[in-house]
C-alpha positions as CSV (number, residue, x, y, z in Angstrom):
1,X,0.0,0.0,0.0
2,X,1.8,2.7,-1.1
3,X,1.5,6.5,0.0
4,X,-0.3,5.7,3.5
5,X,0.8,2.8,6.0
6,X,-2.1,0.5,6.9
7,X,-2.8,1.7,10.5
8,X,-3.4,5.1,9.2
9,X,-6.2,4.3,6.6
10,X,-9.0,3.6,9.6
11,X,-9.3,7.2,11.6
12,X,-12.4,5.5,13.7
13,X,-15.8,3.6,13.8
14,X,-18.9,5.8,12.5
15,X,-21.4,4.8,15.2
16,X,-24.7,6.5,14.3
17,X,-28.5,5.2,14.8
18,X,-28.0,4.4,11.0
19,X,-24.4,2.7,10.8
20,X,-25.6,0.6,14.0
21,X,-28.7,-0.7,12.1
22,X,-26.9,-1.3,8.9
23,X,-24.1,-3.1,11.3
24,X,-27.0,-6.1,11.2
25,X,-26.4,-6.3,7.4
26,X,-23.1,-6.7,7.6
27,X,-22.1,-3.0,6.2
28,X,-19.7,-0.8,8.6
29,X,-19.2,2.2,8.3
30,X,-15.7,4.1,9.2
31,X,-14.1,7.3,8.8
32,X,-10.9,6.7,7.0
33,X,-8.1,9.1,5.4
34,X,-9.0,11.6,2.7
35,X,-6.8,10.2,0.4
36,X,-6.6,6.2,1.1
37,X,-8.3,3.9,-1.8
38,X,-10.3,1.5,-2.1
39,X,-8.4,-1.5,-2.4
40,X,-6.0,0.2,1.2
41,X,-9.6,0.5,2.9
42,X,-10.2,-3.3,2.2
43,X,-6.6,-4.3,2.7
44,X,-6.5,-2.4,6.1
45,X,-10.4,-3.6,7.2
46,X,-9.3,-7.2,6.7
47,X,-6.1,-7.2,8.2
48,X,-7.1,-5.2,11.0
49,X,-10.6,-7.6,11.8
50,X,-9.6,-10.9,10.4
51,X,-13.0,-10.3,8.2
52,X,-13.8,-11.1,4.5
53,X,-14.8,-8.0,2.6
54,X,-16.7,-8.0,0.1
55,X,-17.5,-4.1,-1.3
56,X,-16.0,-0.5,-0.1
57,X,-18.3,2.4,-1.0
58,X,-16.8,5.7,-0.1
59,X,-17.8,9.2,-0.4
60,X,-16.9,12.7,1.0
61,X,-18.6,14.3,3.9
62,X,-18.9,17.9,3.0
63,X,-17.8,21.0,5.8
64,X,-20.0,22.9,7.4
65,X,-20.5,26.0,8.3
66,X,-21.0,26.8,12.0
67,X,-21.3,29.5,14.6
68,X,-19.6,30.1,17.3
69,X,-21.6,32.8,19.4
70,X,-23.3,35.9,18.0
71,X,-21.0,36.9,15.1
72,X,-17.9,34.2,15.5
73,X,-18.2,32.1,12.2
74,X,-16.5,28.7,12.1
75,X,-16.2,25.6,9.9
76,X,-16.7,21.9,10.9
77,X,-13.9,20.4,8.5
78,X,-14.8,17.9,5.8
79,X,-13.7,13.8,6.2
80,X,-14.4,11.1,4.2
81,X,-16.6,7.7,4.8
82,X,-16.5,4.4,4.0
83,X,-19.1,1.6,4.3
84,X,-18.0,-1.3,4.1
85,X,-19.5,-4.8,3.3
86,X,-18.3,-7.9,4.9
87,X,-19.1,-11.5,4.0
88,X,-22.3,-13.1,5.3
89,X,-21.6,-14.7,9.3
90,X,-18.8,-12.7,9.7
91,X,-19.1,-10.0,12.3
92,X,-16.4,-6.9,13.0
93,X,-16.3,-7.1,17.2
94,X,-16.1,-3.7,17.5
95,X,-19.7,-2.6,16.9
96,X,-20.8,-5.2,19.1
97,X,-20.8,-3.2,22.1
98,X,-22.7,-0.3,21.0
């Protein structure tokens, strides 16, 4: 995997009412590095979780715009997501707990 090492493609789990009841379908959802791939998001998922993945879809979470007081303007920085799809009786430990 060239340009970003393994450990620094998965930033953290995306837990959400949503992600948790996709979780039962086998689909996770993380927040990974702007500019890891595809085939570095599966590579790292499987090595990390000893699961079988099956499909990545990734997309770009926009920023926002936020204020901060009265007048203060601020911005919520973008990040990426990726849902990913694991093989049918596997299950990623992690969102387990929630």
């Amino acid at each position: 995997m060239s340009g970003i090492a393994v450990h620094d493609v998965l930033i953290r789990p995306v837990v959400s009412e949503k992600s948790v009841l996709e979780s039962e379908r086998n689909n996770y959802t993380f927040a990974v590095a702007r500019h890891a791939s595809k085939q570095q998001i599966k590579g790292a998922v499987e090595m990390q979780f000893k699961v079988t993945v099956l499909g990545v879809r990734t997309l770009s979470v926009r920023p926002k715009t936020k204020r901060r007081g009265r007048r203060t303007p601020g911005v919520v920085p973008g990040w990426r997501k990726a849902v990913v799809t694991i093989a049918a009786g596997q299950k990623i430990e992690l969102f387990e707990a929630v």
